[in-house]
C-alpha positions in Angstrom: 16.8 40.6 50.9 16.6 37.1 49.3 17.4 36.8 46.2 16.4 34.0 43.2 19.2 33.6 40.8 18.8 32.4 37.2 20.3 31.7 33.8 18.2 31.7 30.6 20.4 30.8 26.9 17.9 31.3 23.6 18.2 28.1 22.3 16.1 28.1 18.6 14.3 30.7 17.1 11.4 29.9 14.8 9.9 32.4 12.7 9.6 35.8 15.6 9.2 33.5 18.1 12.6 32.3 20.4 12.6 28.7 22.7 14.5 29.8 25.7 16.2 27.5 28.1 15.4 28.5 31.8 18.0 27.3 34.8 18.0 27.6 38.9 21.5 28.6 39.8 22.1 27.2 43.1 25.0 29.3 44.6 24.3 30.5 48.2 25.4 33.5 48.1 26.4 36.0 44.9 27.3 39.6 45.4 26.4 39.9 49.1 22.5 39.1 48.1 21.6 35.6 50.1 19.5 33.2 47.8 16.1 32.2 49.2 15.5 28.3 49.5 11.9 28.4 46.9 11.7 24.3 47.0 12.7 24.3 43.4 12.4 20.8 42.7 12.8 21.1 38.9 16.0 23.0 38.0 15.2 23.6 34.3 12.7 24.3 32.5 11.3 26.1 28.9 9.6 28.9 27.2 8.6 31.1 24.5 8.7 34.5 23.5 7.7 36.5 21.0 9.5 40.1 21.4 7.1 41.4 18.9 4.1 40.6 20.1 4.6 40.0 24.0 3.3 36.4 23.7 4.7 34.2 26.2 3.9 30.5 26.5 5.4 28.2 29.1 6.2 24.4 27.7 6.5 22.8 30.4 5.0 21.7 34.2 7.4 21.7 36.9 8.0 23.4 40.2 10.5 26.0 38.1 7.5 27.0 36.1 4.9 27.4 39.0 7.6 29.7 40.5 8.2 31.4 36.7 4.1 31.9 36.7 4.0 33.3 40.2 6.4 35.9 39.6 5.5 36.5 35.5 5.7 40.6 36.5 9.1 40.2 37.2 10.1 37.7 34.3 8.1 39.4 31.8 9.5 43.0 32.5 13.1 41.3 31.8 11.5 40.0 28.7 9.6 43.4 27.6 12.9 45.7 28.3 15.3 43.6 26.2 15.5 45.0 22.7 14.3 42.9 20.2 17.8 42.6 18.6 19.4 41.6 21.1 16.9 38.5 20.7 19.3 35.2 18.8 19.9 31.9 19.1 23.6 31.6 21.7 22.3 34.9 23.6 23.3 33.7 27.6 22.4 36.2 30.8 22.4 35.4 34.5 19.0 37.3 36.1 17.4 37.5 39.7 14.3 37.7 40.9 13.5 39.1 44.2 11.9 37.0 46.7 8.1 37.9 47.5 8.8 41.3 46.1 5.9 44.1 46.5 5.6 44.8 43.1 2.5 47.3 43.3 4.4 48.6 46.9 8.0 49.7 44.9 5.6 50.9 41.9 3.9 53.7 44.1 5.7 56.4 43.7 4.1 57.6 46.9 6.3 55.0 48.7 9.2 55.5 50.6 11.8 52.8 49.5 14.3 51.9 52.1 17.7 50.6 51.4 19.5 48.8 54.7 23.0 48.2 54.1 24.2 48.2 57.9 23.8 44.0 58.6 25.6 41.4 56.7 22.4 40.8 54.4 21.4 43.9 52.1 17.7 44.6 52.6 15.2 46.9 50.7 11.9 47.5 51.2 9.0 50.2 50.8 6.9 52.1 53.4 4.1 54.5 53.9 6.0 57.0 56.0 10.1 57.1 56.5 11.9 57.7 60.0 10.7 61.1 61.7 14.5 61.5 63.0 16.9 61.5 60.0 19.7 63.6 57.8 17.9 64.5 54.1 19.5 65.4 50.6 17.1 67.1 48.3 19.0 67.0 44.9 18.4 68.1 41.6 19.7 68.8 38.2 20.0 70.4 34.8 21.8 69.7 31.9 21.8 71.5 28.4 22.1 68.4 25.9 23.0 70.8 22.8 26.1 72.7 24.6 26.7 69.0 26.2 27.1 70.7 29.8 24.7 71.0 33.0 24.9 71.3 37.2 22.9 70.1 40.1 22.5 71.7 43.4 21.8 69.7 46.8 20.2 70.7 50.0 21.2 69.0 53.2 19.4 69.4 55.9 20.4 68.2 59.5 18.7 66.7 62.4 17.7 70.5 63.6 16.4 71.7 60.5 19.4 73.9 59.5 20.2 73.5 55.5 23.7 74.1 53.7 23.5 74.5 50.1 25.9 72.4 47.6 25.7 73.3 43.6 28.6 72.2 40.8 28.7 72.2 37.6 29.3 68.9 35.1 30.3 68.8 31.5 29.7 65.4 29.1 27.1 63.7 30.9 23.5 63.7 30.6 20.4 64.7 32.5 19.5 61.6 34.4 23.5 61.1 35.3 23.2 64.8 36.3 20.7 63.4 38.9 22.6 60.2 39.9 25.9 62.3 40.6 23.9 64.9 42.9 22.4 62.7 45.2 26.3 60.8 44.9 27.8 64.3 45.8 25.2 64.3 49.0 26.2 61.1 50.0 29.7 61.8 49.9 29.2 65.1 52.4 27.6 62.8 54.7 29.8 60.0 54.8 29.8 60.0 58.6 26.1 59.8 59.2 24.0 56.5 59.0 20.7 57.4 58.6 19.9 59.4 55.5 16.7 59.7 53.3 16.7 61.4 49.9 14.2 63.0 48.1 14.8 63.3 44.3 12.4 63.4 41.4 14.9 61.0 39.6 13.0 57.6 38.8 16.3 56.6 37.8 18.5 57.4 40.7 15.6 55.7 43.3 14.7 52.5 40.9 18.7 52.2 40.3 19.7 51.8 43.9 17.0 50.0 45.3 15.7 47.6 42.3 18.1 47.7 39.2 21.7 47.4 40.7 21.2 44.0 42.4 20.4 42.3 39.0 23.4 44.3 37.4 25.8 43.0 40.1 24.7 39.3 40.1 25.3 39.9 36.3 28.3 41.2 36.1 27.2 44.7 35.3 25.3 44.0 32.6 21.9 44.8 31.4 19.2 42.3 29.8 20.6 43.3 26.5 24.3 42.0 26.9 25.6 45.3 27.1 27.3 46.9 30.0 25.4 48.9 32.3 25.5 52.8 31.3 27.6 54.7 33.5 28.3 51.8 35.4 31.7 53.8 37.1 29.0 56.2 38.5 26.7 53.2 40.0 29.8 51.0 41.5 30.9 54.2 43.1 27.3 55.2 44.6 26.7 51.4 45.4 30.4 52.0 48.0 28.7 55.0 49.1 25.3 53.0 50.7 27.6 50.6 52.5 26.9 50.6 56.5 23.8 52.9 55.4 20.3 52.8 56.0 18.4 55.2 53.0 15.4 56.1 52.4 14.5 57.5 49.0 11.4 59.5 48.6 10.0 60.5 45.3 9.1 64.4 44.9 7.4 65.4 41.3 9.6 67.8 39.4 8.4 71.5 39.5 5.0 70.9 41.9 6.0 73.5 44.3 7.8 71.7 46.4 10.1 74.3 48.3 13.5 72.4 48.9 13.3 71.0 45.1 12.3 73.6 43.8 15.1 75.6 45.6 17.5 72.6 44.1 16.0 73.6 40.8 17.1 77.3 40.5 20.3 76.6 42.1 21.3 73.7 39.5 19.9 75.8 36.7 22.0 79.1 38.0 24.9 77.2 38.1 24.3 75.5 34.9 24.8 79.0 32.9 
C-alpha cells in the first residue's frame, strides 16, 4: 500500500486554539510501507485546531494543503482521537496517511478487509466477498475485569470443513487483549498455511491489523497522544505472525446467532470459570 508520511510540531497556542506546523517527510521507504509520489510541491504548510470545539482552519494555499483538504477524514480523525491534554506548544509526532484510502469501504463493517503480506510491498484492502477456498479462525473471548482473569476459545476450520477446537485461559489482561491474543493463538497453529481469513467480532483486533499498526510503526509505536501503543508486545508479535500471509478479516456481531462464534463464546466463557 502507499503510504503519505508526515510530521506536525504545535507551534503556539492561543487561548483553546493551537497553530500547528504541518511537514512532507520525503523518505522512500519507512517500515516496509513504500511512499506514494502525491506531486507535493509545497512541503510545509499550517493550521489550526481547536480540540474543544473540532474547528479546524487551514492558513495557508499550497499543494500540502489541497492534499491536507482532500484527505480531511483521515487528518481530522488524528486530530479528534488525541486527547485534549496531550494538546501544548513542543508536542512533535510523525503520522501517515494512506494513499486513496476507501474510507466508507474499511468503515463497513460488512466488508471483508484483506491484509497481503506475501510481496515485498504490504497491501490492504476491502472487498464484498473473501476467497471461497481458505483456512478460517473464528475467535472469541471473555474476561472478568473484577477477578482480573478471562479465556478465549478458537475454531479452525480447514479447507474440508473439519474444525478443531482451541480454548486457554489468561490472567491480567483485558477484554479487547483477550480478543487480540485469540485470533494471535490461531495464527500461531497455522503458521504453515498462507491463506487464512478470520472472523472476530473484535473492532479492535480487525482495525488494529489492517488500519492502526502502519501509523504506529512509522511512529515508532506510538499513538497520536505521545504515549506508547497499549500492549504494543502483543501487536509487534501478531504483526511477525502476518508476514508471508494473505488475511482476510471478517466482522461477525457478538451474540447474533452466529454458530461458530457463538460456539467460541461458550467455550471461552467455560474456560473462563
Amino acid at each position: 500500500m502507499k503510504m503519505v508520511i508526515f510530521s506536525m510540531e504545535i507551534v503556539e497556542q492561543h487561548g483553546e486554539v493551537y497553530k500547528i506546523r504541518i511537514e512532507h517527510k520525503d523518505e522512500e521507504n519507512i517500515q516496509g510501507y513504500v511512499q506514494s509520489n502525491i506531486g507535493i510541491n509545497n512541503k510545509k504548510t499550517y493550521v489550526e485546531f481547536s480540540p474543544r470545539s473540532k474547528e479546524l482552519r487551514f492558513l495557508e494555499e499550497n499543494s500540502l494543503t489541497d492534499y491536507l483538504k482532500e484527505n480531511e477524514y483521515q487528518f481530522r480523525k488524528l486530530l479528534h482521537n488525541k486527547r485534549p491534554r496531550s494538546y501544548y506548544v513542543g508536542f512533535k509526532l510523525i503520522f501517515s496517511f494512506r494513499d486513496k484510502k476507501d474510507v466508507a469501504g474499511f468503515n463497513d463493517r460488512t466488508k471483508i478487509v484483506v491484509l497481503d503480506k506475501r510481496g515485498y510491498e504490504v497491501d490492504s484492502y476491502v472487498m464484498d466477498k473473501g476467497e471461497d477456498t481458505i483456512y478460517k479462525i473464528y475467535t472469541d473471548g471473555s474476561f472478568l475485569e473484577k477477578q482480573n482473569k478471562g479465556a478465549f476459545a478458537l475454531i479452525i476450520e480447514d479447507l474440508e470443513g473439519n474444525y478443531k477446537i482451541h480454548s486457554e485461559k489468561v490472567f491480567g489482561s483485558g477484554s479487547s487483549q483477550t480478543e487480540l491474543m485469540a485470533a494471535m493463538k490461531g495464527l500461531e497453529l497455522l503458521k504453515e498455511v498462507e491463506k487464512i481469513r478470520i472472523v472476530t467480532d473484535s473492532q479492535y483486533v480487525r482495525k488494529g491489523l489492517t488500519e492502526w499498526i502502519m501509523c504506529w510503526k512509522i511512529n515508532g509505536w506510538l499513538t497520536a497522544n505521545g504515549e506508547k501503543v497499549k500492549d504494543v508486545d502483543n501487536w509487534v508479535k501478531f504483526d511477525k505472525l502476518t508476514d508471508g500471509k494473505y488475511i482476510e478479516f471478517q466482522w461477525v456481531k457478538g451474540h447474533s446467532d452466529h454458530f461458530e462464534n457463538t460456539l467460541c463464546d461458550l467455550y471461552a466463557k467455560d474456560a473462563t470459570q
